[in-house]
C-alpha positions as CSV (number, residue, x, y, z in Angstrom):
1,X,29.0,20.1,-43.9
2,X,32.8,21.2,-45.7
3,X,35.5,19.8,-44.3
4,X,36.7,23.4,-44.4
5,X,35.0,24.5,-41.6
6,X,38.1,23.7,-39.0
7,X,38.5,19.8,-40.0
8,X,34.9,18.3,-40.7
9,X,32.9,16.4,-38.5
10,X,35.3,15.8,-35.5
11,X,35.6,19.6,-35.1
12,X,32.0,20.4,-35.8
13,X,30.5,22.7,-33.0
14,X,26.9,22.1,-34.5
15,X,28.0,18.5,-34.5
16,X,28.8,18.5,-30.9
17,X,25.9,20.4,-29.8
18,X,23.4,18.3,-31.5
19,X,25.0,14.8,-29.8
20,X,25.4,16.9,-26.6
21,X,21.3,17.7,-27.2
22,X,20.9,13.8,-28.0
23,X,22.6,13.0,-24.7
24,X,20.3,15.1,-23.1
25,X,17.2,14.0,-24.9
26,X,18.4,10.8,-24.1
27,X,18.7,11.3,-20.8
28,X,15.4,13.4,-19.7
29,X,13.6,10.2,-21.5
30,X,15.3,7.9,-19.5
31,X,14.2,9.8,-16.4
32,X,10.5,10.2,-17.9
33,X,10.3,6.5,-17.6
34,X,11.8,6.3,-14.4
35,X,9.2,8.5,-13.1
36,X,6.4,6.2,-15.0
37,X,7.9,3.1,-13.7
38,X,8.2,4.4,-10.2
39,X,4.4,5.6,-10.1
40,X,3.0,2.8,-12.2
41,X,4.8,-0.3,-11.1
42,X,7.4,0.1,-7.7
43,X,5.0,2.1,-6.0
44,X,2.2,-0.4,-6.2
45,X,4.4,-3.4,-5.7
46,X,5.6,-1.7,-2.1
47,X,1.5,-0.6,-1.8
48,X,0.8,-4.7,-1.5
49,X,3.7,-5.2,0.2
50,X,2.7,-3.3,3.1
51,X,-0.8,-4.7,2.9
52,X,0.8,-8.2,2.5
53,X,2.9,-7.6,5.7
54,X,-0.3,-6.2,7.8
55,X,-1.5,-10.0,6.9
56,X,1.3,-11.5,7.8
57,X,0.6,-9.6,11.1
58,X,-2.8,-10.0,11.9
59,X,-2.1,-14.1,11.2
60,X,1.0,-14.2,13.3
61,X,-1.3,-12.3,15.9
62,X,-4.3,-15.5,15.6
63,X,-1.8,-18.2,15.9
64,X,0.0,-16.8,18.8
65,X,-3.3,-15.9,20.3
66,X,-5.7,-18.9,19.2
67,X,-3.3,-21.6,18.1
68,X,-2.7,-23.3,15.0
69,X,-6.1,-24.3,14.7
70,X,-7.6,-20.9,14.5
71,X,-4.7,-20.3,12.2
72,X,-5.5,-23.2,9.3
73,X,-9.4,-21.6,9.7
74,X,-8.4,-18.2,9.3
75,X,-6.1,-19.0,6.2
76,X,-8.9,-20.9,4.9
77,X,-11.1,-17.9,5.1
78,X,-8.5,-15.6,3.8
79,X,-8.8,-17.7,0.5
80,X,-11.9,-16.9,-0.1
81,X,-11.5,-13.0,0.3
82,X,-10.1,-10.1,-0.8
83,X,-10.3,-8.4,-5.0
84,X,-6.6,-10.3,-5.9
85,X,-6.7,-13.6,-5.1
86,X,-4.6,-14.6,-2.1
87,X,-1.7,-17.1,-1.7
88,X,-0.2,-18.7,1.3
89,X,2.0,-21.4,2.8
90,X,2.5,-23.3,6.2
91,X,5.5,-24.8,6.6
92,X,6.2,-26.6,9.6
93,X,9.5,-26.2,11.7
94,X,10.9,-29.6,10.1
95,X,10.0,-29.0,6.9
96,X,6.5,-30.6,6.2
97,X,4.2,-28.3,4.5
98,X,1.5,-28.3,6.9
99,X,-1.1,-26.0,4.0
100,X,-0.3,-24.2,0.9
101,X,-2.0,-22.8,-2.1
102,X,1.5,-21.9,-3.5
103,X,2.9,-23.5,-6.2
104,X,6.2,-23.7,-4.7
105,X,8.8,-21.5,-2.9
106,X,12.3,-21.0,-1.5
107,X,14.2,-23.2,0.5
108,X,15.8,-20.5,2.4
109,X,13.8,-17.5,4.3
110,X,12.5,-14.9,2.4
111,X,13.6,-11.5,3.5
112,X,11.5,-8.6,3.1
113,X,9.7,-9.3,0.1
114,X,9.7,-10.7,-3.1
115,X,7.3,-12.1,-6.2
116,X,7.1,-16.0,-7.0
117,X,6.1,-17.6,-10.1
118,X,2.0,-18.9,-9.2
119,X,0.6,-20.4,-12.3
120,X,-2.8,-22.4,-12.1
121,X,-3.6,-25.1,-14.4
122,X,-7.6,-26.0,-14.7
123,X,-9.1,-28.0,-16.7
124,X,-5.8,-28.2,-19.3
125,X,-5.6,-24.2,-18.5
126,X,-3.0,-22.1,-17.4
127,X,-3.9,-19.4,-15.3
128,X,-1.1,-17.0,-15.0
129,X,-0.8,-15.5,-11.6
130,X,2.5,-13.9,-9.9
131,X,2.5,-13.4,-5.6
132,X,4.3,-10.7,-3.9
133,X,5.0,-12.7,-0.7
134,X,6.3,-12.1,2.9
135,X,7.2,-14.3,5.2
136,X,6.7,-14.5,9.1
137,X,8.4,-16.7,11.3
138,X,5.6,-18.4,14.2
139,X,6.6,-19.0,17.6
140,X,7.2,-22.5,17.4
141,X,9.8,-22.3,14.5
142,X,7.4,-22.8,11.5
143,X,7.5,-20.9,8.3
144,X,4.3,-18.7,7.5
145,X,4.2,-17.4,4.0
146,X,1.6,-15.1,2.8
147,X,0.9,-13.2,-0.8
148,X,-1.3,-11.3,-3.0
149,X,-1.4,-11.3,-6.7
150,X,0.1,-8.8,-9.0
151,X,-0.4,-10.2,-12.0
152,X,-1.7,-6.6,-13.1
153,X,1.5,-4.8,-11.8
154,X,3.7,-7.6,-13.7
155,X,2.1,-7.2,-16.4
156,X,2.9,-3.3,-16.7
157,X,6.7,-4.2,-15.2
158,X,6.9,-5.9,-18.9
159,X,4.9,-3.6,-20.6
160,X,7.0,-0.9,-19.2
161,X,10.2,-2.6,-19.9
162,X,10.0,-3.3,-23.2
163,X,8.2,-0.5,-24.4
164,X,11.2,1.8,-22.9
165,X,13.1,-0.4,-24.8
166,X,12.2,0.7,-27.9
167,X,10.8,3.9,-27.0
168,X,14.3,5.0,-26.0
169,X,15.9,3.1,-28.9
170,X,13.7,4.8,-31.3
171,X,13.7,7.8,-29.6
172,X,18.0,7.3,-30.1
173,X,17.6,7.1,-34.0
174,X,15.3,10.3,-34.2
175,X,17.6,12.1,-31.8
176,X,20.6,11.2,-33.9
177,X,18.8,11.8,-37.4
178,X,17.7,14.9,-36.7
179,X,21.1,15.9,-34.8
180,X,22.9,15.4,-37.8
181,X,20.0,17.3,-39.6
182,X,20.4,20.0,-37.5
183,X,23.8,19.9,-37.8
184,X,24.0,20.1,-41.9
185,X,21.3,22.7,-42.0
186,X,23.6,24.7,-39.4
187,X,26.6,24.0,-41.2
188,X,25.2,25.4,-44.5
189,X,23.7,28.5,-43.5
190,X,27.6,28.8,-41.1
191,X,29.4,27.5,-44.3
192,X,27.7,30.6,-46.6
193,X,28.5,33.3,-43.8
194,X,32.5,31.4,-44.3
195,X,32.3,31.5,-47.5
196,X,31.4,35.4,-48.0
197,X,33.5,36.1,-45.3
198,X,36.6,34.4,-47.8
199,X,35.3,36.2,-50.5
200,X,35.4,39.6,-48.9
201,X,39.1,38.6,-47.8
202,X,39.9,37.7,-51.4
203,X,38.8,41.8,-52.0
204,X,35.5,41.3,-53.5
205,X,33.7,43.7,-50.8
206,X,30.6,43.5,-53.0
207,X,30.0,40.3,-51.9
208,X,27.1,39.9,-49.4
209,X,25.7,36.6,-47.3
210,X,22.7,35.4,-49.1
211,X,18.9,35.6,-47.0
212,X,16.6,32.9,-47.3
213,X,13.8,34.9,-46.2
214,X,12.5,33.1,-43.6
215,X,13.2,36.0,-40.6
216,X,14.9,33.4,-38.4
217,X,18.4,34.1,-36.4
218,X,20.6,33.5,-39.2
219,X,18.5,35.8,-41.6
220,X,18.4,38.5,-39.1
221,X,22.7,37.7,-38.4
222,X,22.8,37.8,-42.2
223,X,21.4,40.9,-42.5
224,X,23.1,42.7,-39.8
225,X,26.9,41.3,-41.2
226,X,25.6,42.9,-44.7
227,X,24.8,46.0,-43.3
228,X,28.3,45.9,-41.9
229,X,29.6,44.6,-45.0
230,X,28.0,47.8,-46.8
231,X,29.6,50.3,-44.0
232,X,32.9,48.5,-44.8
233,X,32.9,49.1,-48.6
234,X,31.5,52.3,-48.3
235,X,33.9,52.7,-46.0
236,X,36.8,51.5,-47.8
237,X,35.4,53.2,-51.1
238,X,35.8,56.6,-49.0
239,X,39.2,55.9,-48.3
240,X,39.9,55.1,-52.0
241,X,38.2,58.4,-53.1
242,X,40.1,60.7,-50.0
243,X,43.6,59.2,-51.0
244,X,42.4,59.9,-54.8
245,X,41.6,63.7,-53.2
246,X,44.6,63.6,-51.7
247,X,47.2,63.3,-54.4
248,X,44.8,65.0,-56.2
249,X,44.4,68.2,-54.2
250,X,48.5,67.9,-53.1
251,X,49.6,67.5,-56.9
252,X,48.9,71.3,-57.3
253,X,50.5,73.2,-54.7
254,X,53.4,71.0,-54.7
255,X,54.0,71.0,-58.4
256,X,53.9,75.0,-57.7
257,X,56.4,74.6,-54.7
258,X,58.3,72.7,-56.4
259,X,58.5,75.4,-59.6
260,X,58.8,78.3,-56.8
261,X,61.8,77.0,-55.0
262,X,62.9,75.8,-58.6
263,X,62.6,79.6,-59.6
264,X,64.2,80.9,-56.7
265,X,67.2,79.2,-56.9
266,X,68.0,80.8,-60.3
267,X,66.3,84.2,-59.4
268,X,68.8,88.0,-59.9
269,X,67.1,89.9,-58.1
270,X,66.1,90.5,-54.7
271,X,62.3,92.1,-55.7
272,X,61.9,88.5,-57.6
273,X,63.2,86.0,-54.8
274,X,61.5,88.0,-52.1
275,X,58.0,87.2,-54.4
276,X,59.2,83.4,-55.2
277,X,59.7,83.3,-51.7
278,X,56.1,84.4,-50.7
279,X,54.6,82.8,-53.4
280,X,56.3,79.2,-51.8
281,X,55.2,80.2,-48.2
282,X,51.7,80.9,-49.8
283,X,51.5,77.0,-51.5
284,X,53.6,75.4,-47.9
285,X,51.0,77.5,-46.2
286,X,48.0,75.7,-48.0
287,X,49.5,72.4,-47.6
288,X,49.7,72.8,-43.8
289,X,46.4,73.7,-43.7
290,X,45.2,70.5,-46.0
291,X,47.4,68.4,-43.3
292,X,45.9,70.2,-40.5
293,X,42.1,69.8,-41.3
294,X,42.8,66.2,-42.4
295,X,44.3,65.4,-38.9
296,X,41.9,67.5,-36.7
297,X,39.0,65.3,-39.1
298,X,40.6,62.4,-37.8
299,X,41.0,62.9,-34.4
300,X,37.6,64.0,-34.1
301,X,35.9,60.8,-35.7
302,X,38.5,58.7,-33.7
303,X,36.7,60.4,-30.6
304,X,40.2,61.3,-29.2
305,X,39.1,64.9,-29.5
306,X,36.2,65.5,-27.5
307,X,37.8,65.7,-24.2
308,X,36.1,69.0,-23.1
309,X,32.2,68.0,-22.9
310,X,30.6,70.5,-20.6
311,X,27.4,72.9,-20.8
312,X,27.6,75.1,-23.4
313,X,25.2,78.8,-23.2
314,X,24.6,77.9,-27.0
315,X,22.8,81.5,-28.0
316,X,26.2,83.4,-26.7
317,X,28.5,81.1,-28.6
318,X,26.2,81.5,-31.7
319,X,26.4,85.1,-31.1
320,X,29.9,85.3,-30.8
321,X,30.7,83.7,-34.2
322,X,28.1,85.8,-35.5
323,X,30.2,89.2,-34.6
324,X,33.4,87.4,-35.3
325,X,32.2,86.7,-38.9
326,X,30.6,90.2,-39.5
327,X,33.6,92.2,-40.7
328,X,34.2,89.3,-43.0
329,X,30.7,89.5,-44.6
330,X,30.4,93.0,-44.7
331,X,34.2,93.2,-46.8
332,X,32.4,91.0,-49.3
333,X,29.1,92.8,-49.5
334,X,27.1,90.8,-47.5
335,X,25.4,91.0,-44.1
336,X,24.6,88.6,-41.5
337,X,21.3,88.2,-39.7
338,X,20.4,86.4,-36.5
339,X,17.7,85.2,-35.2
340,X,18.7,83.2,-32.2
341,X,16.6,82.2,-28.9
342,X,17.8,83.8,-26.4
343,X,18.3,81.0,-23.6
344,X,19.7,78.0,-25.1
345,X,22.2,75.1,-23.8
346,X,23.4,72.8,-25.0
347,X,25.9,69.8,-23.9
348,X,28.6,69.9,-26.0
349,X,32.6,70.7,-26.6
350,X,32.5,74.7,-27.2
351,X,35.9,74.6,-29.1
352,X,34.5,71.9,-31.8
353,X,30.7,73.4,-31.3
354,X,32.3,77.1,-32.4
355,X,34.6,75.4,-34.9
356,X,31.7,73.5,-37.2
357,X,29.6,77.1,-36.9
358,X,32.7,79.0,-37.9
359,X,33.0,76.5,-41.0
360,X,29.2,77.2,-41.8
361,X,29.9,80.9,-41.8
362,X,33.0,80.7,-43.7
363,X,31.5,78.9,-46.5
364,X,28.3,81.4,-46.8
365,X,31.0,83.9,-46.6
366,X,32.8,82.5,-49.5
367,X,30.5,81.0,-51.8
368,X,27.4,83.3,-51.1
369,X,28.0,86.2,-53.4
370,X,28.2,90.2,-53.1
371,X,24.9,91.1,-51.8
372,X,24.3,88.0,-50.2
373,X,22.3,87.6,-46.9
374,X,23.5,85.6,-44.4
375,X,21.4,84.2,-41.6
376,X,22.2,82.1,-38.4
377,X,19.4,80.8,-36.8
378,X,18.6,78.5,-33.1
379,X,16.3,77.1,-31.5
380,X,14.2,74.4,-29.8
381,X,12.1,72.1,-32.6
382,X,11.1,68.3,-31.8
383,X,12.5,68.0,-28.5
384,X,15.7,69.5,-29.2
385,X,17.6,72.4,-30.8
386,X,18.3,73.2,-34.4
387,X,21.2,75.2,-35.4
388,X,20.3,76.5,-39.0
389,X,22.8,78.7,-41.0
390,X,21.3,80.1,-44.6
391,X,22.7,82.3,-47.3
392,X,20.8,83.6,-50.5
393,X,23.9,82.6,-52.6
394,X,23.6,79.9,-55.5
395,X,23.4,76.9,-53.4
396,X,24.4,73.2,-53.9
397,X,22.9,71.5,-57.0
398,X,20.4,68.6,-55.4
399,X,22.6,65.8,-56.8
400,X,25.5,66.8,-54.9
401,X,24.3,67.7,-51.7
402,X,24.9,64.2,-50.2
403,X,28.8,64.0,-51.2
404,X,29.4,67.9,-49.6
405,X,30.4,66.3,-46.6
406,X,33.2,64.4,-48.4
407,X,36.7,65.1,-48.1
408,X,37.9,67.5,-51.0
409,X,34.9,67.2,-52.6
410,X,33.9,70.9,-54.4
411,X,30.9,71.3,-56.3
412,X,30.9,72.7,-60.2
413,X,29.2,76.3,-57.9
414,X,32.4,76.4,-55.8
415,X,35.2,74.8,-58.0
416,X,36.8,78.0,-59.3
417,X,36.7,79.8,-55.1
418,X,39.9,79.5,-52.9
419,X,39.4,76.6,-50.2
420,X,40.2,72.9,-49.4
421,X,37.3,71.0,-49.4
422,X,37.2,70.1,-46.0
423,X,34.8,72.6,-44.4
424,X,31.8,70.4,-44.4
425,X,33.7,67.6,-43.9
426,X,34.9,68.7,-40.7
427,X,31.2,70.3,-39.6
428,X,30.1,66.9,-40.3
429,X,32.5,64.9,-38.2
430,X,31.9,67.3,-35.4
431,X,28.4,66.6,-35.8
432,X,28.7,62.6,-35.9
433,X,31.1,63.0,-32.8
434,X,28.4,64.4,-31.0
435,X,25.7,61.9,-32.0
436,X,24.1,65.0,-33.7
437,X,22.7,64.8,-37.0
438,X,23.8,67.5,-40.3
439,X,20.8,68.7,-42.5
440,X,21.8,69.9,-46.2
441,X,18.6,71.9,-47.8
442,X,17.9,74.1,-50.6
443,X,17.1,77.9,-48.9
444,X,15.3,78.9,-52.2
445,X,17.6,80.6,-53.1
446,X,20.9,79.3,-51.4
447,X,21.7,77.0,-48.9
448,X,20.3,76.0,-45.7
449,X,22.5,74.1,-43.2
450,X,21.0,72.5,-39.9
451,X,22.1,70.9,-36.8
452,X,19.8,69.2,-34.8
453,X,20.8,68.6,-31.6
């Protein structure tokens, strides 16, 4: 893992996380065993210590009843009977040990239970045996100590111990290995995301986080900070091209304000400054509009312009900028056809709604030709509406109809008509404002413009 990742190891969140998933590893183990150990070993020891204790019982219950005498015969029968073989001791109230198959035991009482060491030797043998004993005390003061063995059970109390021992040691050193595993592979796939991320800081926008393929989380984060990566650059390289539009498109009319007022200043007569002085109001004129489309563009892809959402009777409005636009088409030769559903709604901001249609219309208007037919069109298709507005004019050339839409841009059909370059790039922030979606087509001939709704 770099060090450059916020201070190395100390500050590593993979780091942290994988010892915080050791400790837990560590710690539902640790349980796991405790369970085990509970069912397999402490469970059966307190099993035979209640069955011990009912002994202890039913013997205290002969001697009190029968004497001691039926108590040394019922001890000796004991020691012939049950599956684990049984252990006992009689210890008289001074101290003599009156019978006992015990090896030994304690001194002082035993309270509740415990397990005693009960080896056998035979014939140069050891026979282990351990004795879960209880003890009772008789009426006359003496000591009565009965047991079972639970060899078995002591047996799986070692097993048990030392196999969590190294179960949970071992268990430790995989944890940890594959922690710090986890960690690095983490840390690289974080470290290449840091490492583009620099990159794209440094100005190298082209730079995108590399995929291994595999279709995991990080692949699919990968991809999804690429994609933004690409909406960045394109972004940025639309702001590069607009500013180059810009001074571009500004250099003109200025340059011919500039000469204008230049002109006017030294102008004799008052026929000649009254035309300077149009001429200058003609070029501060165009500028304002420039400045006005550019702003109202912004606004609207900033959202702060689409304040007056409401239900919009689409086929009047479609209408309207129909008759509105027929004067205009008619001056240059041309006539507009409609052939709008009658009906339609739409949700939508009128103002911008009639504003991006308006644009449509002037552009047919202007780039169309004499003789030129002109044809808005609405209506419901897939679920929604389509607004279609097609002229029989020249058209766009195919190569160009995806950069229409930008700023200034003016294709080698249009370059030599009046205009700014912003008409489709307005219809198509309107459009994107709306979560709408802008269609450029080839009419065959001329062009066919759709918004689907």
């Amino acid at each position: 893992m770099s060090a450059g990742r916020g201070g190395g190891l100390r500050h590593s969140l993979t780091l942290r996380l994988g010892l915080i998933y050791v400790a837990l590893f560590l710690t539902s183990t640790a349980a796991l065993f405790g369970a085990a150990y509970w069912i397999g070993v402490y469970q059966p020891l307190l099993d035979a210590a209640g069955e011990v204790r009912r002994e202890a019982a039913d013997l205290a219950t002969i001697d009190e009843g029968g004497g001691r005498d039926a108590l040394l015969r019922a001890l000796q029968v004991r020691q012939k009977t049950g599956p684990k073989r049984p252990f006992h001791a009689l210890i008289a109230p001074g101290g003599r040990t009156v019978t006992a198959n015990l090896p030994s035991w304690p001194a002082d009482p035993i309270r509740g239970w415990t397990t005693l060491e009960a080896d056998i030797y035979q014939a140069g043998q050891e026979q282990d045996y351990e004795a879960l004993v209880v003890e009772r005390r008789l009426g006359d003061g003496a000591r009565l100590i009965v047991g079972r063995d639970v060899e078995a059970i002591d047996d799986r109390d070692e097993l048990y111990t030392i196999g969590s021992v190294w179960l949970i040691l071992i268990a430790a050193l995989l944890a940890v290995g594959g922690s710090l595993a986890m960690s690095r592979a983490v840390g690289r796939r974080i470290d290449a995301v840091t490492r583009t991320a620099r990159r794209v800081m440094a100005g190298d926008l082209a730079e995108r986080i590399p995929l291994r393929g595999t279709g995991d989380d990080f692949d699919e984060l990968a991809a999804t900070l690429n994609l933004m990566l690409g909406r960045i650059e394109e972004a940025v390289e639309s702001v590069r091209r607009v500013s180059d539009n810009v001074a571009h498109e500004l250099r003109t009319p200025l340059a011919r304000l500039h000469a204008d007022l230049d002109e006017l200043r030294d102008a004799g007569s008052e026929e000649e400054r009254q035309r300077l002085a149009e001429q200058a109001l003609a070029e501060a004129g165009r500028l304002q509009a420039i400045f006005d489309a550019l702003l109202r563009i912004a606004r609207i892809e900033s959202g702060r312009h689409l304040t007056g959402m409401r239900h919009v009777d689409l086929s009047t409005l479609l209408a309207d900028a129909a008759e509105f636009y027929a004067p205009d088409a008619e001056a240059h030769g041309q006539r507009i056809e409609s052939r709008v559903a009658p009906g339609l709604a739409i949700e939508a901001d009128p103002n911008l709604l009639f504003q991006a249609v308006s644009n449509l219309f002037d552009n047919a208007v202007k780039y169309a030709g004499k003789g030129a037919t002109i044809t808005i069109s609405a209506g419901r298709e897939r679920g929604g509406i389509a607004i279609a507005v097609a002229d029989t004019g020249p058209g766009i050339a195919a190569d160009q109809r995806e950069r229409v839409t930008e700023r200034f841009f003016r294709g080698a059909e249009t370059a030599g008509q009046p205009g700014t370059g912003l008409g489709l790039a307005l219809v198509a922030a309107i459009v994107a404002a709306h979560k709408w979606r802008l269609e450029i087509e080839d009419a065959g001939p001329g062009l066919l413009v759709r918004i689907r709704c």
